[in-house]
C-alpha positions in Angstrom: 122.2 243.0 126.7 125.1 245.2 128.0 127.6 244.3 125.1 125.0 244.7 122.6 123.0 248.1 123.9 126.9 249.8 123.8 127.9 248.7 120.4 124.7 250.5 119.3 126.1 253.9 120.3 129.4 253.6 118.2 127.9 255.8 115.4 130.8 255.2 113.9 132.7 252.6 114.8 132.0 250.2 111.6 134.1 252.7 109.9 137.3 252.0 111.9 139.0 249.8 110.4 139.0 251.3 107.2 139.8 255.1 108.4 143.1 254.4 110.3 144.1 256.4 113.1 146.4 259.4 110.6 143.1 259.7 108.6 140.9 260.5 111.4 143.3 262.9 113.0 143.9 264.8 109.7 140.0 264.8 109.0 139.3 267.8 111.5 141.8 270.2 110.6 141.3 269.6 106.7 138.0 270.3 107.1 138.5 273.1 109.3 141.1 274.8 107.1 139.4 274.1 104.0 136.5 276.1 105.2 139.3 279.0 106.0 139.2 278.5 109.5 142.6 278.1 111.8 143.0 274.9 113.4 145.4 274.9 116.6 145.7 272.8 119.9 145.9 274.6 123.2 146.6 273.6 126.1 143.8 273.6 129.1 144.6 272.8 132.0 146.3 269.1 132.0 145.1 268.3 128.4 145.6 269.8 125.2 142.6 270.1 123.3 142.1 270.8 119.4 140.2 273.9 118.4 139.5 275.9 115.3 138.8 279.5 115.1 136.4 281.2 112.6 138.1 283.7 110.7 137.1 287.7 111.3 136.9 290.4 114.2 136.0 289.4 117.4 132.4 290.6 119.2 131.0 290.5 122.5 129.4 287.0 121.9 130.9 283.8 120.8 129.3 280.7 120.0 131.7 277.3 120.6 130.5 273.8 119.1 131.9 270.9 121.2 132.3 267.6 119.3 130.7 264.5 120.6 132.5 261.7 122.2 134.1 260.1 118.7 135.2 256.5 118.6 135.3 255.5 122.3 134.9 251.8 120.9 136.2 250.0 118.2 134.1 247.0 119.8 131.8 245.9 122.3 134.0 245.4 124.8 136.7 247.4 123.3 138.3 250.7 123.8 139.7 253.0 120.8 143.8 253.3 121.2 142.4 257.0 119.7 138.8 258.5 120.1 139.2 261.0 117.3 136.0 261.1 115.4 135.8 259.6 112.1 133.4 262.1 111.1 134.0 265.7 112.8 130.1 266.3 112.7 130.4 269.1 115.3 133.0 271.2 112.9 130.5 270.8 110.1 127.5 272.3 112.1 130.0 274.9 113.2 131.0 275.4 109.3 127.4 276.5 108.8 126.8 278.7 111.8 124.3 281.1 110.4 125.5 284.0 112.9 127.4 286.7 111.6 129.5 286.9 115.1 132.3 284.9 116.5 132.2 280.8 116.2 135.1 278.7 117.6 135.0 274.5 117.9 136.5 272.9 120.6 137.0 268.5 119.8 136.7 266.5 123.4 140.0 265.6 125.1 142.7 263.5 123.1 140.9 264.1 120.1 143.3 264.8 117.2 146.1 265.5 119.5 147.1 261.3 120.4 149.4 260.5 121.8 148.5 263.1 123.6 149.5 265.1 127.5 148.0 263.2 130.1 145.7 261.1 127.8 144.5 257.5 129.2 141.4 255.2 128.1 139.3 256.6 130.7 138.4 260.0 129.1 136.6 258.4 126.4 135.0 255.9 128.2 133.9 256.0 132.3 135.1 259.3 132.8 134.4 261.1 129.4 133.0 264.1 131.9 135.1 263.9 134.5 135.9 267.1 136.8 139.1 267.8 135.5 137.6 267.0 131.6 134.8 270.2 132.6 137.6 272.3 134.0 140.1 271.7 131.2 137.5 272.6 128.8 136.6 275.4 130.5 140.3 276.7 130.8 140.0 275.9 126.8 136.6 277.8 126.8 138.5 281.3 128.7 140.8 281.4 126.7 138.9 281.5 123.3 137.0 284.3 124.7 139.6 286.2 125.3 141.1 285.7 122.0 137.7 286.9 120.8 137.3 289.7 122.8 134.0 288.6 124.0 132.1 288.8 127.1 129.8 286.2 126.8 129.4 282.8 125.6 126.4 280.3 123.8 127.4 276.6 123.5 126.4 274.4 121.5 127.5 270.6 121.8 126.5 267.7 119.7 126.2 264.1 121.6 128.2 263.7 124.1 129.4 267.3 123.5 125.9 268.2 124.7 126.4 267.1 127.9 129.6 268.8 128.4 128.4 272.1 127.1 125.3 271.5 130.1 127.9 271.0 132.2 130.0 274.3 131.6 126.6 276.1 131.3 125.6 275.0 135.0 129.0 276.2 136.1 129.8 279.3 134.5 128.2 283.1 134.6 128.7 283.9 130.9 126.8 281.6 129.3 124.1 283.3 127.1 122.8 280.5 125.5 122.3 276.5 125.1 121.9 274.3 122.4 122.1 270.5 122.2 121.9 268.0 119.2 121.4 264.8 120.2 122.5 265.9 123.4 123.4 263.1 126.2 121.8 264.9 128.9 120.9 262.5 131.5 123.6 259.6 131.7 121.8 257.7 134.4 118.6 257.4 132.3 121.1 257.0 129.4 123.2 253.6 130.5 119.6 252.4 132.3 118.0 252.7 128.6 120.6 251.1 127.0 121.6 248.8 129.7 125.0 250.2 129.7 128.0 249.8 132.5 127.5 253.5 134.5 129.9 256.1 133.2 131.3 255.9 137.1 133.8 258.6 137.0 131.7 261.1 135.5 129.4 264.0 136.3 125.8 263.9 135.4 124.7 267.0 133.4 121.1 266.3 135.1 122.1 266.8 138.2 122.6 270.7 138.1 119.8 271.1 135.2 118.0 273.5 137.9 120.7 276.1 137.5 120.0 276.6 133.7 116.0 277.8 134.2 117.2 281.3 133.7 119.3 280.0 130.9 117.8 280.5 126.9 118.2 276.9 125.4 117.5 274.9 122.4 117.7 271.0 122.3 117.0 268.9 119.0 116.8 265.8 118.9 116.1 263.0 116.4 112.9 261.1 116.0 114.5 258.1 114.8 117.6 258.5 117.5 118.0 254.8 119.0 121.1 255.8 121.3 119.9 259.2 122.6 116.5 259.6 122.6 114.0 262.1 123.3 113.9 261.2 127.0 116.8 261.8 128.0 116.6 265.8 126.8 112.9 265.8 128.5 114.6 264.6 131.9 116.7 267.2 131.7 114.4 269.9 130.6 112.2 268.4 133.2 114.5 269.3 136.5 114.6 273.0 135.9 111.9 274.9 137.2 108.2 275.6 135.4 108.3 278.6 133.0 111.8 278.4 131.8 112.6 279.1 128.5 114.3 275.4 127.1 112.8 274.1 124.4 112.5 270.7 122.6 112.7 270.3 118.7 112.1 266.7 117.6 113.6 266.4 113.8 111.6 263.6 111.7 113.0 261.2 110.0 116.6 262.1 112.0 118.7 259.6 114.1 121.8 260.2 115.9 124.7 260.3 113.5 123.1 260.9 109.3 122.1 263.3 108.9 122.7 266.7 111.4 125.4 268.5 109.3 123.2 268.5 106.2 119.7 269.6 107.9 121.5 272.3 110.1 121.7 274.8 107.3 118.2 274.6 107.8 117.7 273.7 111.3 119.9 276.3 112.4 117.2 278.8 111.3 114.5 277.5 113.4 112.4 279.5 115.0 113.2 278.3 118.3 116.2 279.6 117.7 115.7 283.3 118.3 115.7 282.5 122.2 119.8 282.3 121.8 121.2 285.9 122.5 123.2 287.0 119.0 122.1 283.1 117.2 120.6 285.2 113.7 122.0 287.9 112.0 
């Protein structure tokens, strides 16, 4: 059933109603300043978009988590008024980065910043990767560089986040690295799984996956995920030509939301890992 299949993806949406709207926007930057990091919003092209900045000298390589899709639903059937996160998992896997070089975060538009420039309903639900969402946060993704002095970039994105740092990847020429938690790879196999109304306004990170086979990457994902499973990174893997160098990690015991931040101390050590230009110290 439509209704039902989307209400299992709101990781977080039982929590609403007791983490009002103030609570969820002041989660992000509490978190990120309490781990000494600067928290600012930029703007990027016609959004503004949160980010926070790992203190220290720049380098030629800087990794950027990008936050998942937050609360797009309070409901079923409906919409957030605000998708900030409840839980900013991607700034916690961020927070334990185990590279030694330059880390940034970048949240999804209108996160944190609501009411926010240009904001409307649609970029946290049909058109959550929209065109101008990829080129707004790759005006985001510029300028971070350049702040960092860096010449290259490895994403990382968790969720939806995944999909968008794809996206960027398939687009860009200074992408070193990819890595994907729970990463919604493949939204048409993703709203035909879960019987869900087609994100119509949105690219398809699937699509492009050819142009990444050069491209080291990294995808976990949870054994126990019930709204982005395993699948959906093997489609994607699956379009980019034979010998490539992606690889799968399937995490027992994990599912989509509990319990990423914890594990990636761990995780974020994995052998796999050393594929990812600059990931180790």
């Amino acid at each position: 059933m439509r209704a039902r299949a989307l209400l299992c993806l709101l990781v977080a949406g039982a929590l609403a109603a007791c983490s009002g709207i103030h609570g969820r926007q002041d989660r992000g930057p509490a978190v990120a300043q309490g781990g000494g990091w600067r928290w600012s919003v930029m703007p990027a092209g016609g959004l503004d978009l949160a980010t926070a900045v790992k203190p220290g000298p720049g380098g030629p390589l800087l990794t950027v988590y990008i936050e998942g899709d937050g609360l797009a639903y309070l409901t079923s059937t409906e919409p957030a008024q605000d998708p900030t996160p409840t839980d900013p998992l991607a700034l916690r896997l961020a927070l334990a980065h185990p590279g030694a070089g330059p880390v940034a975060y970048l949240a999804r538009p209108c996160q944190y910043v609501m009411p926010g420039r240009n904001c409307q309903v649609a970029y946290w639900t049909k058109a959550r990767l929209a065109p101008e969402v990829v080129d707004s946060a790759g005006a985001a993704l510029d300028r971070l560089k350049a702040e960092a002095h860096a010449q290259r970039l490895v994403l990382v994105g968790y969720s939806g986040g995944g999909g968008l740092a794809a996206l960027l990847a398939e687009r860009r020429q200074d992408v070193a690295g990819l890595v994907t938690v729970s990463g919604n790879l493949d939204l048409g196999l993703w709203v035909k799984t879960l019987d869900l109304t087609p994100l119509s306004q949105s690219l398809d990170p699937v699509t492009d996956a050819a142009r990444l086979g050069a491209v080291p990457q990294v995808h976990f994902v949870g054994a126990n995920d019930k709204v982005v499973d395993g699948a959906i990174a093997r489609s994607f893997v699956g379009r980019q030509p034979p010998g490539g160098s992606a690889s799968i990690v399937t995490v027992p015991g994990q599912d989509h939301g509990c319990c990423w931040a914890a594990a990636w101390p761990e995780l974020s050590r994995r052998a796999e890992l050393k594929a990812i230009p600059g990931w180790l110290p």
